[in-house]
N, C-alpha and C positions, 0 to 999 in steps of 0.2 A: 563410677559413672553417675552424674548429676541425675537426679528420677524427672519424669515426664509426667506432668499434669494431665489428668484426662480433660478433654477438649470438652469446651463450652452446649454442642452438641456435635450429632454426628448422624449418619447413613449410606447412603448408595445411593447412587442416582438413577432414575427412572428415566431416560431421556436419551441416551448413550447407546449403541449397539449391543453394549456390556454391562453390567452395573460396576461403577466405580465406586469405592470407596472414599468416602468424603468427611472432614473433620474442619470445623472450626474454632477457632480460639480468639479472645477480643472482645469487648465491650459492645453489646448489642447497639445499633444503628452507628457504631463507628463508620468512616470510608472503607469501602472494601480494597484487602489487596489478594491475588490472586499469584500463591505459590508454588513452582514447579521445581521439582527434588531430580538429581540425578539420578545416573543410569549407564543408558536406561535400563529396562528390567529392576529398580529397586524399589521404594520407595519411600513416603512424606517423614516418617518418625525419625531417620537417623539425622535429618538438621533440627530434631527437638534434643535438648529444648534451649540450643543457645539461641534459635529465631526466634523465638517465642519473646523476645526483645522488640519484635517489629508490633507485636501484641498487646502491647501496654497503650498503644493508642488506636490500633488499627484492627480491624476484623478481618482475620487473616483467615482465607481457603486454603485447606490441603486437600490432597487428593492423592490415593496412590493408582500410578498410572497402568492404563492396561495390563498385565501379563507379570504384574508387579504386587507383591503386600495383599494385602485384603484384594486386591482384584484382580485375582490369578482365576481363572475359569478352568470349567473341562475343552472348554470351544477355542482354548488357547494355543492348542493345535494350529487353528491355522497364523497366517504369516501375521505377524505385527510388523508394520512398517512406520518409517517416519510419515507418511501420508496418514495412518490410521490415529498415529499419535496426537498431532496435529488438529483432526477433524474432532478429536476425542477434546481436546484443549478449548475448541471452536462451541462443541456440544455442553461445557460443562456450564460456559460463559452465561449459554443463552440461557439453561433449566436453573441459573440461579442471577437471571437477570443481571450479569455485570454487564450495562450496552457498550462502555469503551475501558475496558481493564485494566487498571494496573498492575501490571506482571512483577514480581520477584522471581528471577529463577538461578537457578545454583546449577553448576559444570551442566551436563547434559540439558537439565532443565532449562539452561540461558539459552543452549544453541535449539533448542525448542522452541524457547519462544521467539526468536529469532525466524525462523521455520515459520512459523506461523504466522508470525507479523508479516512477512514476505509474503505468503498465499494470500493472507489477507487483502494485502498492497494491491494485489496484482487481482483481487474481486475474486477469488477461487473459495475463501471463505471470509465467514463473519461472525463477530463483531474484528472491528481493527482495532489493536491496544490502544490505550491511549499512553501509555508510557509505560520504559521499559529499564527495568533495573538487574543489571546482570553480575553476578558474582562469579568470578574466573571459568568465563562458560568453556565449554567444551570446545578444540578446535574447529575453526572456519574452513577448513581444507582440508582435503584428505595426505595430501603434503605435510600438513601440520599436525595432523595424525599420526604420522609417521615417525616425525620428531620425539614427538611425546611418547609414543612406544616406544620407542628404542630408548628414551632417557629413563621412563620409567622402570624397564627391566633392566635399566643397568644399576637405579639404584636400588632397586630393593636386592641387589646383591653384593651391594657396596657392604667395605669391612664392618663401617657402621652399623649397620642394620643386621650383618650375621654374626655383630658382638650382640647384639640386645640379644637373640636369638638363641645365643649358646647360653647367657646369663640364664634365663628363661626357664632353657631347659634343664639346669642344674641346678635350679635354684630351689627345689623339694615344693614347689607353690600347685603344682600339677595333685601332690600327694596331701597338702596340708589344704586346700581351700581350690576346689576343680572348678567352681566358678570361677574366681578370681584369673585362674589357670588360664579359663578358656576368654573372655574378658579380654586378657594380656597379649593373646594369641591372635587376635582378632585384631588388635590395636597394632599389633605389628606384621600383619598382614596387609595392612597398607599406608606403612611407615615411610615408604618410599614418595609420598605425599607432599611427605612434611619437609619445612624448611631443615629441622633438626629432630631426626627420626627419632630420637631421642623424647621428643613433644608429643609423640602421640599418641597421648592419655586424655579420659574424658570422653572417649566417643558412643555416641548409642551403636550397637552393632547392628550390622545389615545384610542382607541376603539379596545377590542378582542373580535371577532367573537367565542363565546364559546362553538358553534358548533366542527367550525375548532381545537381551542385547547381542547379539550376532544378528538376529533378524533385521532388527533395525538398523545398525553400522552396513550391514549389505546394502539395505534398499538405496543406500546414500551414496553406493557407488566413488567412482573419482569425485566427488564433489567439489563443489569451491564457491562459496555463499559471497563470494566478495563484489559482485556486480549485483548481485540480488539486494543488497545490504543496504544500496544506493537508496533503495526505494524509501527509506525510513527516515531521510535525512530530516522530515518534518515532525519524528516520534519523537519527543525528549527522551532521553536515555543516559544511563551513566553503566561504566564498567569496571567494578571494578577487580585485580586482577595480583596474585602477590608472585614480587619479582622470582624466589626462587620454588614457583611453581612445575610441576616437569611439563604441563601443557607450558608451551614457549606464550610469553609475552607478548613476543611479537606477533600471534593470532588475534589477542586482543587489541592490539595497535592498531591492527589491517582492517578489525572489523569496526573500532571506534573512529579512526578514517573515513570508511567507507556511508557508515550513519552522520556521520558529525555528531557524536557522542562524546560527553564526558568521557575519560580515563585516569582514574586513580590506580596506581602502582603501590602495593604494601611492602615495604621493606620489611626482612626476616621472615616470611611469610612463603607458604608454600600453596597448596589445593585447599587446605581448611581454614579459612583465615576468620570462620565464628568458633574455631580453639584455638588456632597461634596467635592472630590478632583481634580481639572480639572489637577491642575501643577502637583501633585504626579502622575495623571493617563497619562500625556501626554510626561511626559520627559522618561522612561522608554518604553514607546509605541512606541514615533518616533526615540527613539536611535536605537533601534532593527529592525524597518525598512528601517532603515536608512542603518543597515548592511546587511540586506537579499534584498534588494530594493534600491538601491543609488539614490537620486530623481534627479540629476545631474550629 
């Protein structure tokens, strides 16, 4: 597992309902970018440190989101919803002055900020992004929800993935090195991810609160962001999305459609495309930032 650099500074924010956990990385007065970590219920360190790419020019925010990492509360009790996440995205905005953000956000984080950019749209919050860059976000439907459930439990019990398994468990690695062990265990607990379950090596490991992510999937009901989506057609944005992701493709089609957004498609590429494809994921990422955001 590649080590993670402790962040340039760090705290909680004062400003929130909650204190968030907050972490940056990046050359002081670089352009700011604002990065939202799937979920939900997880949080920012398991996309370190292959984002930490976007860092070499950019003064990048993390944050672990409510009910998530460092910002798990006792008062976590009550409901987390997509509304609370949301307002929580809107609040971080304003205590660290980004007035139109540019968002990075990854699986749940995309369809977050997505969420957001919509409430914004529509005057419910503020600031409005000003540009939105999404890494194979979470699906746009609760239809496409469905898809991706049912793909995803089928493969992570494909023969694939319960040969790595058995490998695993016979392999004496449990008895000779139980980090490693557990490490290994971890990495193939969501191998079903990967284009070749086989690839998934390298990951920081992560913990979802699965309180918080049932909370949140509820509040979202049937949903279906694809007329809400319209509203962003003047956000630049890019998508991008790897074809053998178990969230379907075609969520991100409907929803880079619906914005008039860019859509990059990564071949051989599954849910992780800063391990399966870092160069395919990163040359197309920082060109587009590079346009809505000039790091220099």
């Amino acid at each position: 597992m590649p080590p993670i650099p402790p962040p340039r500074e760090s705290g909680f924010t004062t400003t929130t309902p909650v204190p968030l956990y907050w972490c940056r990385y990046g050359p002081v007065g670089a352009p700011p970018l604002l990065v939202l970590h799937g979920g939900p219920g997880a949080h920012h360190d398991y996309l370190l440190p292959q984002l930490l790419t976007l860092a070499e020019e950019y003064d990048c925010l993390f944050y672990d989101q409510r009910g998530g990492g460092r910002s798990r509360h006792d008062d976590d009790r009550a409901d987390i919803t997509w509304q609370s996440q949301a307002a929580d995205v809107a609040a971080v905005c304003r205590e660290f002055a980004l007035e139109r953000p540019v968002v990075v956000g990854y699986s749940w984080g995309a369809l977050l900020a997505m969420l957001t950019a919509t409430e914004a749209a529509a005057g419910r919050l503020a600031p409005r992004p000003a540009a939105l860059a999404l890494i194979d976000p979470a699906p746009i439907s609760r239809a496409f929800r469905t898809t991706f459930e049912q793909e995803f439990a089928a493969r992570s019990q494909s023969e694939a993935v319960r040969a790595l398994r058995t490998a695993l468990a016979t392999s004496g690695l449990k008895e000779r090195d139980p980090g490693a062990y557990k490490q290994r265990a971890f990495e193939l607990s969501v191998a079903g991810y990967f284009a070749d379950p086989a690839a998934s090596h390298g990951l920081t490991p992560f913990r979802v609160t699965e309180r918080v992510q049932r909370g949140v999937w509820d509040s979202l009901g049937d949903y279906d962001l694809t007329e809400a989506l319209t509203a962003l057609r003047d956000t630049p944005s890019l998508i991008v999305h790897g074809r053998q992701d178990p969230i379907p493709l075609a969520s991100s089609e409907a929803a880079a459609a619906a914005m008039g957004a860019a859509l990059v498609a990564l071949d051989a590429c599954g849910h992780v495309p800063y391990v399966e494809q870092p160069s395919a994921l990163f040359a197309p990422l920082v060109a587009f930032l590079h346009r809505v955001l000039p790091p220099g």
